[in-house]
C-alpha positions in Angstrom: 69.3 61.3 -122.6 67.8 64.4 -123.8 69.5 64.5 -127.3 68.3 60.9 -127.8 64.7 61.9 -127.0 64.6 64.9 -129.5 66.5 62.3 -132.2 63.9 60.2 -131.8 60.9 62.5 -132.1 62.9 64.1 -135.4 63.6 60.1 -136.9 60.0 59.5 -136.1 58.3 62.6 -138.0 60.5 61.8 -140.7 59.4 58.3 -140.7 55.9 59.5 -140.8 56.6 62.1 -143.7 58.3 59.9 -146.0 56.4 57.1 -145.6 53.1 59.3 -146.5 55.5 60.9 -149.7 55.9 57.1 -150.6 52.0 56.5 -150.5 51.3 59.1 -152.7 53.9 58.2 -155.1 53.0 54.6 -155.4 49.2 55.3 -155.3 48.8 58.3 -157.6 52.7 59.6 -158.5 53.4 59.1 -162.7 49.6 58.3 -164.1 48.5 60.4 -167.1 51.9 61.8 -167.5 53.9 61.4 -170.6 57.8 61.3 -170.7 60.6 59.7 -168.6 64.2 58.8 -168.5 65.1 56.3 -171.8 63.2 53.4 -171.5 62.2 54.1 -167.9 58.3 55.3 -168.0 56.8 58.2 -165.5 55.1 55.9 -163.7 58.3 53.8 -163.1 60.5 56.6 -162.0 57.5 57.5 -159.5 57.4 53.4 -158.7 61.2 53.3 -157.8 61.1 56.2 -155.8 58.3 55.1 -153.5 59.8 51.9 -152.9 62.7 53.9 -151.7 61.3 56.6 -149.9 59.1 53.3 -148.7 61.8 51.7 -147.6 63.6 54.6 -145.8 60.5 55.8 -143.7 60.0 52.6 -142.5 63.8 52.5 -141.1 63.5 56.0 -140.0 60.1 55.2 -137.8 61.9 51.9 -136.7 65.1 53.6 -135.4 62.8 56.8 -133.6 60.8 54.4 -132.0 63.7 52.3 -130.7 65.4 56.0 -129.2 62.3 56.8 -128.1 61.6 53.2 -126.3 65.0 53.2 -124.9 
């Protein structure tokens, strides 16, 4: 009972950290930069990676608050 308490205060906060790394990436993360992997701009490296860091933070909020709600 306790470990799945303190599992779902750590998923939670790093819900809440990635999904404010992905805000920043998709917001401000690649503009005015020059450079990039091939074809792949700055900005679209900085685009992919919110989108997953997005997409993780949302999972990782989701499955805290279903430990913590349990």
């Amino acid at each position: 009972m306790q470990a799945s308490l303190a599992f779902g205060i750590l998923l939670s906060i790093t819900g809440l950290a990635c999904l404010a790394f992905s805000a920043y990436a998709l917001l401000r993360g690649g503009k005015g930069q020059r450079g990039g992997i091939g074809p792949i701009s700055e900005r679209g490296i900085h685009l992919i990676a919110g989108i997953r860091m997005l997409v993780i933070g949302a999972l990782s909020l989701a499955a805290g608050a279903y430990l913590l709600l349990s």
